[in-house]
N, C-alpha and C positions, 0 to 999 in steps of 0.2 A: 831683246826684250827691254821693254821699259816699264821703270818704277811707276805703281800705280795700288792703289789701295785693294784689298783681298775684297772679291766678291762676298757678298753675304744675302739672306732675307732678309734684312732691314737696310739694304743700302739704296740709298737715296737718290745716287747719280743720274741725271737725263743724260748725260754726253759726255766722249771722250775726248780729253786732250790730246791730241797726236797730230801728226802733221800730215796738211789734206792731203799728202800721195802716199799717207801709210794705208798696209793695208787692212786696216780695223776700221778706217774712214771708209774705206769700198762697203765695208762686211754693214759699216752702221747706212752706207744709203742704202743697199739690200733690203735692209727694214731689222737687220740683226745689232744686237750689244753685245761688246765683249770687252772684257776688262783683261787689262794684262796684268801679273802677277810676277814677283818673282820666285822661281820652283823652288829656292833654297828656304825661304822664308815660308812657302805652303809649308814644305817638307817639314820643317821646322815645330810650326804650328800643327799640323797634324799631326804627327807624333807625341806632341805633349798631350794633345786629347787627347789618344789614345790612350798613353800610360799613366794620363789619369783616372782614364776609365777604369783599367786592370785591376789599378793598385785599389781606388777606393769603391768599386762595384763588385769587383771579381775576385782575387785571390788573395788581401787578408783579410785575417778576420779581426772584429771589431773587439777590443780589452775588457769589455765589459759583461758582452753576453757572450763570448769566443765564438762568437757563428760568424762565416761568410753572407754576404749578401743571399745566396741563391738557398743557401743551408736555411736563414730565418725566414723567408717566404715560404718553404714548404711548410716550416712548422708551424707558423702561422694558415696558410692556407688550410693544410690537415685539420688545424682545431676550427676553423671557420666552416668545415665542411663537416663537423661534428665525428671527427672519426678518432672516439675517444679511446682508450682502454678498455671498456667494457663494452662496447659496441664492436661487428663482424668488422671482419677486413672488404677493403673495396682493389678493384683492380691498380697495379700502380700506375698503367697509362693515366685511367680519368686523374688519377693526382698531378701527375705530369701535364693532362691537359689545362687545369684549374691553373697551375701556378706556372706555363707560359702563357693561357690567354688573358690573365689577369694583372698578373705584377713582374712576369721577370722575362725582360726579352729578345731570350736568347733562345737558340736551338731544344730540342727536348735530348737530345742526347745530357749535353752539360747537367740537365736539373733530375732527369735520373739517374748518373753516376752518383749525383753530391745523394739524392734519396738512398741510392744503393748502399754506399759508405756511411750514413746515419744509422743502417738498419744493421751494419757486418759488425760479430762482435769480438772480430780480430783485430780490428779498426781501432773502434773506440770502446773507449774502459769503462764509459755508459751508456749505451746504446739510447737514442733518444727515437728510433723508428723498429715497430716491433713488425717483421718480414715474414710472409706465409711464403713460403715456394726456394727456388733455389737463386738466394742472392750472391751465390759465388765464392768462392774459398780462397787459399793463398795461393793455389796453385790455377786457380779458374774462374771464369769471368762469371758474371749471372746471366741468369737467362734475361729473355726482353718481357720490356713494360708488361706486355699486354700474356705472360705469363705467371706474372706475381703481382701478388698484393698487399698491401699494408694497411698501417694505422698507427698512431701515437703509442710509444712506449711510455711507461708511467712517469717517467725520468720525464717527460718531455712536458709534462703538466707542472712542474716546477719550472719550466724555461717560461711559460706560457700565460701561468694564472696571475689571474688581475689585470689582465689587459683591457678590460671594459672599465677600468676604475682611473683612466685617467693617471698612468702611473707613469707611460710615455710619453713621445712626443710621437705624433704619427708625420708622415709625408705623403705626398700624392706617388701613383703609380708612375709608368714611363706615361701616359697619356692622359695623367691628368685627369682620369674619372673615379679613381678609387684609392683610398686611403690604407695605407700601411705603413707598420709600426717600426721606427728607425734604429730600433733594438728594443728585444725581449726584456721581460723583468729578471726572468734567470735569479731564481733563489740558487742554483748552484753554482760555485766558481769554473764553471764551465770550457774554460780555457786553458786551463791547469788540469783540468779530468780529464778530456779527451784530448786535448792535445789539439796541433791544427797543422798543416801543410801547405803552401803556395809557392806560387813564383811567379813573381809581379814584374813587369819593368824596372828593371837595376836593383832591385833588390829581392828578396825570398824570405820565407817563414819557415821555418820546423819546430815545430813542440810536442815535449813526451808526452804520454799522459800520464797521468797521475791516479792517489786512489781518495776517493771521494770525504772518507772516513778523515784520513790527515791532513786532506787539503783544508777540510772545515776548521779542526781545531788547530791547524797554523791561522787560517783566516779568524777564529775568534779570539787567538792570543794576539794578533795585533791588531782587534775591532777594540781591544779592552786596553794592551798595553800600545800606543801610537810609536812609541822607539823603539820597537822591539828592534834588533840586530836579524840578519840574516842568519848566524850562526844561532841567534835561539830561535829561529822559525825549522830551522831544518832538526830540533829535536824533536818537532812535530811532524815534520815534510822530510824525513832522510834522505829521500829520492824518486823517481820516477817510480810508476806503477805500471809495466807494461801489460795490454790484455793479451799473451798468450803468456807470461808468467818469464820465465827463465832467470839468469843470474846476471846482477852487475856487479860487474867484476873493477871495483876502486872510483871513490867517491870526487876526485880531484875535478875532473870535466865537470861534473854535478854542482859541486860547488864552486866553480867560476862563472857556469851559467846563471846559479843564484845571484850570483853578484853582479855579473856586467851582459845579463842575458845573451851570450856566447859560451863555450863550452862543447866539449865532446866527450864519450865516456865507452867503453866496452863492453858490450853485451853476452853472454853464455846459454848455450841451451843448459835445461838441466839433464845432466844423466848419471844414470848409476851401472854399479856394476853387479852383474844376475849371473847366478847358474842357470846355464840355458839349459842343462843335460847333466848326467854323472861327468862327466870328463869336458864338459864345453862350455868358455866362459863369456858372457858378452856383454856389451854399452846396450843400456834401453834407454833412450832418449822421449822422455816423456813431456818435455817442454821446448822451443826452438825462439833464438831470439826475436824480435819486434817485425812479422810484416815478411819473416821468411816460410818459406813451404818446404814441406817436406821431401816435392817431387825435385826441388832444386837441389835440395840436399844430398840426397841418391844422386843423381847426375853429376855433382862434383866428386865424391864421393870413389864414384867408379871411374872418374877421369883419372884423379892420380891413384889409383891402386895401377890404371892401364899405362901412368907415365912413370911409373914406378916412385913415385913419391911419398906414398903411402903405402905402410907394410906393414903385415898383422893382421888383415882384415879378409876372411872367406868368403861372408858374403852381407847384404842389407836387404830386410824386408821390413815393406811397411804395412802393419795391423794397424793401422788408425780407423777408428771407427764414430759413428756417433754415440753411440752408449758409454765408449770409455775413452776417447778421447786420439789427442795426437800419441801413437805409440813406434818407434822406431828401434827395430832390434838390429843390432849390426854383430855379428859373431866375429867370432877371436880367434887366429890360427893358437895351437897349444903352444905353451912356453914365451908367450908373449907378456911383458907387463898392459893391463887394462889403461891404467893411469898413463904408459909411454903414450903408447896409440891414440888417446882420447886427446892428448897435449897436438900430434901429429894432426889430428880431426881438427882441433881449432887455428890450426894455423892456414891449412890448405883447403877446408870448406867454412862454408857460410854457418859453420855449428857455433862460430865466435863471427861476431859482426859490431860496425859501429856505429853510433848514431850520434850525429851534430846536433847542438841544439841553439838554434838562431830565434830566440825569444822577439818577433817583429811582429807589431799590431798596432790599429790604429786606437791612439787615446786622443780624444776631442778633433774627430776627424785628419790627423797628422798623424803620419808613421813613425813609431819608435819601438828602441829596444829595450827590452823591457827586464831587468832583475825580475826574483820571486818578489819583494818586498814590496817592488810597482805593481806586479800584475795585481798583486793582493788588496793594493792600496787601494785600484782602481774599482774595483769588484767590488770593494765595501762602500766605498763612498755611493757605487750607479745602487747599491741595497738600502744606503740608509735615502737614497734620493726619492726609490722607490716607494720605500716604507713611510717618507713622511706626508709623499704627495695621491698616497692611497688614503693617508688617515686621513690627510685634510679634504679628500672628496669622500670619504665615509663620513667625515663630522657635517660636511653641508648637507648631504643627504638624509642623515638623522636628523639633523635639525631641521629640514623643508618637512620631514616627517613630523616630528614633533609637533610643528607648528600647526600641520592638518589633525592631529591627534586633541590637540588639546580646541584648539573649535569646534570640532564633530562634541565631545564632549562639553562642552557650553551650549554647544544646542539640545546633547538630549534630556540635561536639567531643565529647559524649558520647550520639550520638545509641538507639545500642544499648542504655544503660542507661535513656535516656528513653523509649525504647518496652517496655523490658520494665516500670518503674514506670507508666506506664500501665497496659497491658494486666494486671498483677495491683491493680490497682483495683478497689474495687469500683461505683463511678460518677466522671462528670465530676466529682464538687465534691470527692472525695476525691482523684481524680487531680493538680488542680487545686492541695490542699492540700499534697500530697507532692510536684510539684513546685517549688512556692513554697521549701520545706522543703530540700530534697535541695539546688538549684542556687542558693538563694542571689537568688529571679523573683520580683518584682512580680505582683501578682497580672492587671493587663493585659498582661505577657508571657506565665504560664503560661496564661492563657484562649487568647494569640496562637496558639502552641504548640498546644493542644489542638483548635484549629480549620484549625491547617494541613493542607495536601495532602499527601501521602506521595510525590510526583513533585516537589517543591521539597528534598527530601532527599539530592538528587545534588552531587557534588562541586565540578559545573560551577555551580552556586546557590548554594555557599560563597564562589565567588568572585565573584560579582555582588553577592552580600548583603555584603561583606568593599569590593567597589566602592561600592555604595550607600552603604554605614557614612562613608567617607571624602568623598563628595560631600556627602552631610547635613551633618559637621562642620566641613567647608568653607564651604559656607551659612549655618550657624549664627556664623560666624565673621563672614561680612558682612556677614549682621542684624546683629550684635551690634556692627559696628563703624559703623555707619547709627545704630542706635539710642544709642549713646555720645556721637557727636561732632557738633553741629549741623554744621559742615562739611561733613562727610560726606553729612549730609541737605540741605545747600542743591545740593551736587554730582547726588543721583542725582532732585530736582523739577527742575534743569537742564536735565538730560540725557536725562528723559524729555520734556518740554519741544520740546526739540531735535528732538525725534525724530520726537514730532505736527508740527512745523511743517515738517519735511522731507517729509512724507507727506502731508501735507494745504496744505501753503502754497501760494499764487499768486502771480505778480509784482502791484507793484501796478497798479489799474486807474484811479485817478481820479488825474488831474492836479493838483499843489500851486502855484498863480501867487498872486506880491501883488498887493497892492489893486491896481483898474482906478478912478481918479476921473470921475465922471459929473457930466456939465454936468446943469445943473440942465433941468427940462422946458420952461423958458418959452424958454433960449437951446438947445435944441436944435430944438423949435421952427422956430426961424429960422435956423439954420445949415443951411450946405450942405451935401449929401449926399456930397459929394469931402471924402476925408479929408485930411490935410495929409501932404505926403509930404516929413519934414523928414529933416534929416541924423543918422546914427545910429549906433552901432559896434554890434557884437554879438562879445560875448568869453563864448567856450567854455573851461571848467576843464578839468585833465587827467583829471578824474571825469564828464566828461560833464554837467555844468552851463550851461544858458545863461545868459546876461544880455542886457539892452540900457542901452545907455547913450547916450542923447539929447545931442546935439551941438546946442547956438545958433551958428548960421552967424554972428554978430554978436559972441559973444561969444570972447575969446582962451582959447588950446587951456590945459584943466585939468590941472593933473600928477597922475600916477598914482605907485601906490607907496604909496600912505598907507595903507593896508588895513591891518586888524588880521593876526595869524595865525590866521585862525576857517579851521573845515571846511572843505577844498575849496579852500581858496583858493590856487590858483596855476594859471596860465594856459595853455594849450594852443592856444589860436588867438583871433587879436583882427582882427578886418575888417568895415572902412567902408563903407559904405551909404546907403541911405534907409530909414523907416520902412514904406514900402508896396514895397520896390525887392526883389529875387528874390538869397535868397543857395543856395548848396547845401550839403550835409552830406553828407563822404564817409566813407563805412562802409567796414570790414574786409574786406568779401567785395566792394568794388572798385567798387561802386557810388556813384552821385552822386544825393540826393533834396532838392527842390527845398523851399522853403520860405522865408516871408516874416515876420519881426521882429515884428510884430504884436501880437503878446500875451504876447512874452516878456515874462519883470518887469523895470520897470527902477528903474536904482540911479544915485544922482549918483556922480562922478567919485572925487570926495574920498571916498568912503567903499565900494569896491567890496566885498560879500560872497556872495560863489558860494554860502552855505548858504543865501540866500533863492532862489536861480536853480533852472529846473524842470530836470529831465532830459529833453534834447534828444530822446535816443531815443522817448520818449514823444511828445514836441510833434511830432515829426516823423509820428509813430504806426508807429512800426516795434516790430512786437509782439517779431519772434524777437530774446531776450534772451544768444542767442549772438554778437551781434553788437556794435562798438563803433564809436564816430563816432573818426575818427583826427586831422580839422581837417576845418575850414569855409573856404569860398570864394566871392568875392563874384562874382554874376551878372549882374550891373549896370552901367553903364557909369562909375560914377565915377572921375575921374583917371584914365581908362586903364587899370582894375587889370584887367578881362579879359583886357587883350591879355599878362600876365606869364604867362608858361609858372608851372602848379602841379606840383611834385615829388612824386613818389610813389613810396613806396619797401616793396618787400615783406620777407616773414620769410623767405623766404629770399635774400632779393640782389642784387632784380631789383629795379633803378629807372628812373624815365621820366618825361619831361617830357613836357605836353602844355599846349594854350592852347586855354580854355574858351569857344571862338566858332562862332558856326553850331550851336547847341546844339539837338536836337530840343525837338520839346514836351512831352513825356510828365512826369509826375510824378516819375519817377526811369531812370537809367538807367546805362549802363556807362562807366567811364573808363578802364578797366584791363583786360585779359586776364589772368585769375589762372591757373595752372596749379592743378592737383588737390593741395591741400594748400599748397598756399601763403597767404596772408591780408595784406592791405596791415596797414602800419607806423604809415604816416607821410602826409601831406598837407600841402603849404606851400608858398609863394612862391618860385620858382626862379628869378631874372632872371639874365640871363648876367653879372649883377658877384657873383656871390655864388659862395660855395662851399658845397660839399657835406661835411656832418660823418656818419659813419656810427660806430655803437657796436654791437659786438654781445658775445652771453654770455657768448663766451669774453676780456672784456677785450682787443679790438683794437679801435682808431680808427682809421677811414680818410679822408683830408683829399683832397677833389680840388674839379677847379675845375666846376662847374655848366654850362660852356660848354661841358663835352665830350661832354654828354647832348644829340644833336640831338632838337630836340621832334616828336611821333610821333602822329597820330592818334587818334581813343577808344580804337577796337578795338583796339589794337593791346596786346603782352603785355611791352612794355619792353625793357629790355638789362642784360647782368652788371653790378650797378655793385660788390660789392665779393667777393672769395673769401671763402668761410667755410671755418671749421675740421671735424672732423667734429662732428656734432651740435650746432654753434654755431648763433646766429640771432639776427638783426639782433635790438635793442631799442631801439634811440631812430634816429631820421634827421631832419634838420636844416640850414637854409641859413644861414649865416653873409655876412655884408657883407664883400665883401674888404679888408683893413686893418684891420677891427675889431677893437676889443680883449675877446674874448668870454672867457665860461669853459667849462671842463668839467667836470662833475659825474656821478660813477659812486659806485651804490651797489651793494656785494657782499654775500653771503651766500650760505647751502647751502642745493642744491637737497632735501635731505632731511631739514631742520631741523625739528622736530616743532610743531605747529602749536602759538600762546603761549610758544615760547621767546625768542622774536621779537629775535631775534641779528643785526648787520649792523654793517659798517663804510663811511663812506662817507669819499668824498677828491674836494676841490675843486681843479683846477690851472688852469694858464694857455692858452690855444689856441695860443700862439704857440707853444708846444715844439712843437707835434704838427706833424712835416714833411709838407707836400703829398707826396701821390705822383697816380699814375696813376690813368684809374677798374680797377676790375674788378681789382684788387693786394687783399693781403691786412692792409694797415695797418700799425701799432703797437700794443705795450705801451700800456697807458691806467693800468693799476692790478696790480698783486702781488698775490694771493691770497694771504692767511694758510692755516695748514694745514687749517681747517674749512672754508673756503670753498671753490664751485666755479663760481658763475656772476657776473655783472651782472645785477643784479634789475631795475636802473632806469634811467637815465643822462639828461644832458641838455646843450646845447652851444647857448651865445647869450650874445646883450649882455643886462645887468641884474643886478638880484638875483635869484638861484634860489632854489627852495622846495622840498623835499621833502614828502611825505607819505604817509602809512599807508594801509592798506587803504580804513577806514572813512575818510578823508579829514582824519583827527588830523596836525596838522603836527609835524615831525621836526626838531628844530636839528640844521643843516650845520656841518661845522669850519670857521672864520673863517681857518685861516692856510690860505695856499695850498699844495698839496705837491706833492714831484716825481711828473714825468709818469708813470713807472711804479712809483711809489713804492704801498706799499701804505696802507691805508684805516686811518681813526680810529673805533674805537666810538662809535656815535649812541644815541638812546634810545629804541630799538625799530627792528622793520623796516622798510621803505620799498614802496611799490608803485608811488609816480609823482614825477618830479621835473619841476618847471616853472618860469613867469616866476612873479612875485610882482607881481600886478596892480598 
């Protein structure tokens, strides 16, 4: 072979160089041309096409709207073909057919999978395609095109809206007859919610997903703060959000990803442990990690029980169903530990799995790896690009308006003389000209003019058109002050922001726990199946955070108190246990659900921080997010703390002692009789040497003695424990050790303070002013209202150091000096939502 330049359609060559007895000379007198080539350099060359094509056509997706090529042409086409949310579903063939014979062209196989996986919502954590028929489960494919059909999920209208305004850049199709948009406007961070998957030439993608709610307000803490650190993004972003839920099991993988977009991290199904029967106990596996199925699960499952590697297990049945979801019951041979076996489960099936996360996407057309901090960066900048090249073509558009508003209205102050100058016209170009002439019109006004209706010539059109004029310039006035001020522009990417995650957010679904250390396989091995059932505390935050914290019976008790003032941290209930031993969690609506230490995270003594602890309501799996754990109580026999009457105290008044023995079996059950609108407070330790501290909104404390509450049965709905004001109600309730030297802490503020003025004053006093009275009396003065204020936001009454805190769990410095019992409040810095111990 000899060197010779690569053939092409623009090559220009009449003839080849070669010598007259090769034979390319024969082939060229034939009447043929052929060029020689060298195959290493084809090879060469084709293959870079190719892997160009992959990487930037096919498999990743683009940083700004997180869709792949083939992903944005349906969604596009979908809305181009009107098949909105509120309109019926169409077959998925003809969408398939639309968007291979128009924009994307490739097989119909490829662009119904990528449709498929928009619409499954084990996939992605927002579905952006809403699926009639059966698009497939974990364990099973979907059916075909031309048996299912779809249309735009509501999610998919934020990927979508404003694409006629000029807000992209469009590109031609493969052939150059139709124009489409070279990424979405995508008000959601769309690449960080659902996550993405490829494998491109020489390199590959995997992204978690995330949950919609945190990704937004990590994205508007660094749309407002530009330094923000990764470590203060991830107080908003802790971690992945997976949509079928389950547990991450230690945050390390997570947070290297944050940082150098690599990382890997350990996934858990959730499960618990149920009485199947009087004498039969079993794992119900009600969540399974990222993208596994349940029928894989049974299959490994029964491998090694049949290679003898798994032992303890009788038998697996799966009830999963649509009405109640993934459910996996696996029964227990008797005298098994639950916890050994489940440890066994996660090592030998897919009940514990991993997931890498190779954060690779293209930003301005080149692949990179991307931290959270970049993808975020990127996101906001393609929003504010969006947001300012929408206002700048809503300002020219109100303005072209404007401009026809305000001539139609100069013609019909002299509307008599602008019909007679027409009508002696002798054509539209002259009419046209005389009016330009005459009134002083732009020539797109006198064309407006000359095309209007003669029924917009009414009095009552002067005054709409005169309405119009003033709303235009109004408008024009907000683009203009959007387009001036970055400010302004960081406020309305905000707020639109805000707006997709209130319309489209979900609570989150996947559990955040630290690391679980695992014996190695030789000494688990040999260890026994009975897990160790050692001594343990579990302390719940006033944010609904668990912890555990591991007791050595051998070793002398650790002091607490040493905690930083990080997130969260101040205490709401602390009670003693064992590791395997039954505590409960009493909710709002009165309830008591049972639950065992187990898997909480735990933290040594010396160093307690609630921002690593999970949200109990979660662990518990109590989904209605209406609801709040008030204290925790142990269900166990240690020191006798069952037999302590728990207090329980409602919003409006009603309090009750009872003592947690003889307790049914059920997973959850009633402690309290609430009245219709009432909601417990409070949960705590109520022995007859304690008193009772009650606070409510309107600034009264009520002091009485704990002994005067005889203790009362489950069912039962309590007694008056204090008078309310009108519209008052209870906010804090609390037992006190009689003789102690406790404090009280009340924080005020107005109930109609506008939300970030974040106004309050709070005041620390002595307990001993507060004079005991009766129950069911209407208290003392606790605190003055200044003239802004009108309620207690917060309050709290015990021995220690108190801790206030903000909403999001930001701690609040308290005043240090103490002040009189109805003396009013000192400015703090910012408002307060909870005040507690300081662990």
């Amino acid at each position: 072979m000899t060197d010779a330049p690569s053939a092409s359609a623009n090559s220009d060559s009449s003839e080849l160089e070669t010598a007259p007895d090769s034979p390319v000379l024969a082939h060229e007198i034939a009447g043929e041309k052929i060029d020689d080539v060298d195959i290493s350099s084809e090879m060469e060359g084709s293959f870079l096409e190719y892997a160009y094509s992959v990487i930037y056509s096919r498999a990743l997706p683009d940083a700004r709207d997180g869709l792949k090529p083939v992903q944005r042409r349906i969604l596009y086409m979908m809305q181009d073909m009107g098949l909105r949310p509120e309109k019926g579903h169409v077959k998925s063939a003809r969408v398939v057919g639309e968007v291979m014979g128009k924009l994307h062209p490739h097989g119909d196989s490829s662009i119904y999978d990528a449709l498929v996986r928009l619409a499954q919502g084990f996939a992605m954590r927002l579905p952006l395609v809403d699926g009639h028929g059966n698009f497939g489960s974990l364990d099973d494919g979907p059916a075909a095109s031309r048996y299912t059909e779809a249309r735009l999920a509501g999610a998919a209208l934020a990927m979508t809206e404003s694409l006629d305004e000029d807000v992209v850049d469009f590109v031609p199709n493969y052939d150059n007859q139709i124009m489409q948009p070279a990424v979405l406007p995508s008000a959601v961070p769309n690449l960080l919610v659902n996550g993405a998957s490829g494998i491109a030439v020489g390199m590959a993608t995997n992204l978690a997903p995330h949950n919609l709610l945190e990704v937004v307000e990590g994205a508007k803490h660094l749309l407002h703060h530009p330094e923000a650190t990764v470590d203060e993004l991830m107080e908003f972003i802790p971690g992945p959000d997976l949509p079928g839920g389950g547990i991450i099991v230690g945050l390390d993988g997570v947070k290297d990803a944050y940082r150098s977009g690599r990382g890997a991290f350990r996934t858990r199904a959730k499960v618990s442990v149920e009485q199947l029967g009087p004498r039969r106990t079993g794992l119900v596996v009600t969540e399974l990690p990222h993208l596994i199925g349940p029928e894989r699960v049974i299959e490994k499952i029964k491998q090694g029980v049949d290679a003898k590697k798994i032992s303890g297990i009788t038998d697996v049945v799966d009830l999963t169903d649509r009405k109640n979801g993934l459910k996996l019951v696996i029964s227990l041979k008797t005298g098994f530990s639950p916890e050994a076996v489940l440890e066994q489960l996660y090592r030998a099936t897919p009940l514990e799995d991993s997931f890498s996360i190779n954060s690779v996407a293209l930003v301005d057309g080149q692949p990179q790896t991307l931290g959270l901090r970049e993808m975020l960066r990127v996101f906001l900048d393609h929003r504010l690009s969006v947001v300012t090249r929408r206002s700048e073509y809503r300002l020219r558009k109100r303005r072209e308006r404007l401009h026809l508003v305000e001539g139609l209205l100069i013609a019909i102050l002299d509307i008599d003389e602008v019909i007679q100058l027409i009508r002696t016209s002798d054509d539209a170009e002259s009419a046209r000209a005389r009016l330009m002439q005459v009134f002083d019109l732009s020539e797109a006004q006198a064309e407006y003019i000359l095309e209007l209706r003669l029924r917009r010539l009414t009095k009552f059109s002067r005054v709409e058109l005169e309405a119009e004029r003033d709303e235009l310039q109004a408008e024009i006035e907000r683009l203009l002050e959007i387009l001036g001020s970055e400010e302004r522009l960081r406020e309305v990417v905000s707020t639109e922001m805000d707006a997709a995650a209130e319309a489209y957010g979900t609570p989150r679904r996947t559990v955040l726990t630290g690391a679980v250390v695992r014996p190695s396989r030789a000494a688990a091995a040999s260890a026994s199946l009975e897990v160790a059932d050692t001594p343990c505390t579990v302390l719940l935050s006033v944010t609904g955070r668990a912890l555990r914290l591991d007791r050595d019976p051998a070793a002398p008790e650790s002091p607490r108190g040493s905690s930083r003032a990080t997130k969260h941290g101040a205490l709401l209930s602390s009670v003693d246990g064992t590791v395997r031993g039954e505590f409960g969690a009493i909710l709002t609506d009165g309830t008591l659900h049972r639950f065992t230490p187990v898997d909480l995270p735990i933290v040594p003594a010396a160093s307690i921080a609630f921002s690593a602890g999970v949200k109990l309501l979660d662990y518990i799996g109590v989904t209605d997010k209406k609801l709040g754990i008030v204290g925790i109580v142990p269900l166990g026999d240690e020191a006798g703390s069952v037999e302590t009457p728990v207090g329980l105290f409602t919003r409006l008044g009603v309090v009750k002692r009872v003592v947690l023995t003889d307790l049914p079996s059920r997973p959850s059950f009633e402690v309290i009789g609430l009245k219709a609108g009432d909601a417990l407070v409070a949960a705590f330790p109520a022995p007859d040497e304690s008193e009772f501290a009650v606070v409510t909104s309107d600034a009264q404390l009520l002091r009485f003695a704990a002994s005067s509450v005889r203790p009362q049965g489950r069912p039962a709905g309590g007694m008056a424990g204090i008078r309310l004001g009108a519209e008052a109600r209870v906010v804090f309730a609390g037992a006190v050790p009689v003789g102690a030297e406790a404090r009280v802490v009340t924080v005020a503020d107005s109930s109609i303070t506008l939300p970030g003025t974040d106004v309050a004053t709070a005041k620390v006093s002595d307990w001993a002013e507060i004079p005991a009275k009766g129950r069911a009396t209407g208290g003392v003065r606790v605190q003055r209202f200044l003239k802004w204020e009108d309620q207690i936001a917060c309050a709290w009454v015990g021995v220690g150091a108190p801790r206030a805190l903000a909403a999001d769990g930001a701690a609040r410095r308290l005043p240090a000096e103490l002040g009189k019992r109805d003396g009013s409040g000192t400015p703090i810095d910012g408002a307060a939502a909870f005040v507690g111990l300081a662990p």
